[in-house]
C-alpha positions as CSV (number, residue, x, y, z in Angstrom):
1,X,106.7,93.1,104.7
2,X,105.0,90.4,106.8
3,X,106.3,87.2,105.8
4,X,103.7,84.4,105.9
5,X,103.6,80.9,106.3
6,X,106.7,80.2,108.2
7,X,106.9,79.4,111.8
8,X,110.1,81.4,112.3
9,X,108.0,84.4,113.0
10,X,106.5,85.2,116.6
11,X,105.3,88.9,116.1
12,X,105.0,91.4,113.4
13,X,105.5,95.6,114.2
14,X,104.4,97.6,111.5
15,X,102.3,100.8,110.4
16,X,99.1,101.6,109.8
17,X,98.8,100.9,106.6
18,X,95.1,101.1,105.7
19,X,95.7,104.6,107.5
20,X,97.9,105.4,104.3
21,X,95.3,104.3,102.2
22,X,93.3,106.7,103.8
23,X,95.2,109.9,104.1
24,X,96.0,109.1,100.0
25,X,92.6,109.2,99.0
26,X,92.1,111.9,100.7
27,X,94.8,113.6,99.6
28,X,93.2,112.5,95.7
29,X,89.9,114.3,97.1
30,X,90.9,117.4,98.1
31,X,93.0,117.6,94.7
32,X,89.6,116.9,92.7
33,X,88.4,119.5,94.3
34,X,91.1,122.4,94.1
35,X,91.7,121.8,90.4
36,X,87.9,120.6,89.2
37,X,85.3,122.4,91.3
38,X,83.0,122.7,88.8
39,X,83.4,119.2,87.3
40,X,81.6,116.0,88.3
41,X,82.1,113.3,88.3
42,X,85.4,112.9,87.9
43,X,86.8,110.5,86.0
44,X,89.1,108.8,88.3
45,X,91.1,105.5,88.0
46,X,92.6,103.2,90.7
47,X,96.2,101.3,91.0
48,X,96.8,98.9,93.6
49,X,100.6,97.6,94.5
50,X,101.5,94.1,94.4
51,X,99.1,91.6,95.2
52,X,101.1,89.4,96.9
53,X,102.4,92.0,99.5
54,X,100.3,92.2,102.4
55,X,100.4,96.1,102.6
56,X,98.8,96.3,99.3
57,X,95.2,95.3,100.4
58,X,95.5,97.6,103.6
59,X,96.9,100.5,101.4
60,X,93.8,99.2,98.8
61,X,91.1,99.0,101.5
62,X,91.7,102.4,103.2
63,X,91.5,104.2,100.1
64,X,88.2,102.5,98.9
65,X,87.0,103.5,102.5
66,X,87.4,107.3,101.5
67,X,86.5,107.2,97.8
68,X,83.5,104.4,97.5
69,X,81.2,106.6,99.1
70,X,81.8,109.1,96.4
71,X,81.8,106.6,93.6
72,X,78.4,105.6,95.0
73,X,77.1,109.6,94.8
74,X,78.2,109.8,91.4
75,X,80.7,112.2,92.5
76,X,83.6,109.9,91.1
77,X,83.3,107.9,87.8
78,X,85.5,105.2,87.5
79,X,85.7,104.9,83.6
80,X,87.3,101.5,83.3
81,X,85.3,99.7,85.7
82,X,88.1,98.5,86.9
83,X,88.0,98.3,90.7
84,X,88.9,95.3,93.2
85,X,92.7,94.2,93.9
86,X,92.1,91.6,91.6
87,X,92.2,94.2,88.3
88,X,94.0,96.9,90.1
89,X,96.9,95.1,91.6
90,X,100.3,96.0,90.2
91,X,102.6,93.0,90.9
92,X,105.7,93.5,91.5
93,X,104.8,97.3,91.9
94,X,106.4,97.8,88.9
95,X,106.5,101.3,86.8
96,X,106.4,99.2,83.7
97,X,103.8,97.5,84.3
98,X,101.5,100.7,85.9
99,X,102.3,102.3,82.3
100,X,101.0,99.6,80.1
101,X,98.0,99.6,82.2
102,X,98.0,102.8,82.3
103,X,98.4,103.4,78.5
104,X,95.6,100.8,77.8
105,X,93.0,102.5,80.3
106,X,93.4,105.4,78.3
107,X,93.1,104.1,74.8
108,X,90.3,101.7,75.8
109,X,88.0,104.3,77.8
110,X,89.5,107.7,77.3
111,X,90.0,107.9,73.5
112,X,86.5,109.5,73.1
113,X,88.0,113.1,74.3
114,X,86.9,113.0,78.2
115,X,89.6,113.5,80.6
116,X,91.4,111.8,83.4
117,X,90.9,114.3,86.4
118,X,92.6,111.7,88.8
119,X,94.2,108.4,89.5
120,X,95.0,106.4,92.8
121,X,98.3,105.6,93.5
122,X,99.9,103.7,96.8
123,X,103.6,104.1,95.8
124,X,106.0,106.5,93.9
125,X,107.5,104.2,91.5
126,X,103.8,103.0,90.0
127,X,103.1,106.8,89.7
128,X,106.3,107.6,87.5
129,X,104.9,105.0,85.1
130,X,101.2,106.2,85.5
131,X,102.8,109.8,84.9
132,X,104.5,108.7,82.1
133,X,101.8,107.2,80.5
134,X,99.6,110.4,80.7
135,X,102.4,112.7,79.7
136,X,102.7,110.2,76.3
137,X,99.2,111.5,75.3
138,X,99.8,115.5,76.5
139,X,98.5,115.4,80.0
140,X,101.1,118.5,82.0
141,X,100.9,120.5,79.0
142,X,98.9,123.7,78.9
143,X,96.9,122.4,76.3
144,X,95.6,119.6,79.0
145,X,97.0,120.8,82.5
C-alpha cells in the first residue's frame, strides 16, 4: 500500500490496479451474460474496499470504466442506488462489514421478489461476507441458483 504523507518515501512500485478493476468487471460481464442472457437489466450491486487504501479507488475506477457504460444503456440496474466510493467503500475490507451491507441492500431493495443477478467485488474476503449474506436468504440453492 502506498503510504502517504511521510517524507521517508522516494518512489512507489506497484501494479496496475485500475487494470484489476477492469479485468473484474469484465469478468462480472461476461458472467451476466453466460447465466442471464435473456435478462436485462440486471440487477447488479457494487462493493468497494477500504476507503482509506489507495488501491481501492484504482480497483473502484477501473471497474466503473467497464460497467457505467452499461448502467447508462439500461443494461445494468443498480437497485440500491448506491454507487460512488463514498457509499460503496468497505473500510477496513472487512467480511463483516460487506455482510451487513450486504444483508441490508437486500432487505431494503430486494424484498419485493426481484433478484440479485450480480455484485462487484475487489477482494476475496468482502465476497465471503457478500456470499454469506445472499446464501442467508437462499441464493446457491436450486430454488434460486
Amino acid at each position: 500500500r502506498l503510504i502517504k504523507k511521510t517524507p521517508n518515501v522516494d518512489y512507489y512500485t506497484t501494479f496496475d490496479n485500475f487494470g484489476v478493476g477492469v479485468i473484474q468487471a469484465n469478468s462480472l460481464v461476461k458472467g451476466l451474460k453466460e447465466r442471464f442472457p435473456n435478462t436485462k437489466p440486471w440487477n447488479v450491486e457494487l462493493f468497494g474496499g477500504s476507503p482509506d487504501d489507495n488501491n481501492a479507488f484504482f480497483f473502484y475506477n477501473g471497474a466503473i470504466s467497464v460497467l457505467q457504460p452499461l448502467i447508462d444503456d439500461g443494461s445494468i440496474k443498480i437497485k440500491s442506488g448506491q454507487t460512488g466510493m463514498d457509499k460503496v467503500g468497505t473500510l477496513r475490507w472487512l467480511a463483516a462489514t460487506a455482510q451487513a451491507r450486504m444483508d441490508n441492500l437486500l432487505s431494503a431493495n430486494y424484498s419485493d421478489g426481484s433478484r440479485v443477478d450480480g455484485v462487484l467485488s475487489p477482494y476475496d474476503g468482502l465476497s465471503r461476507g457478500i456470499t454469506a449474506s445472499l446464501r442467508a436468504v437462499g441464493y446457491g440453492t436450486d430454488a434460486q441458483p
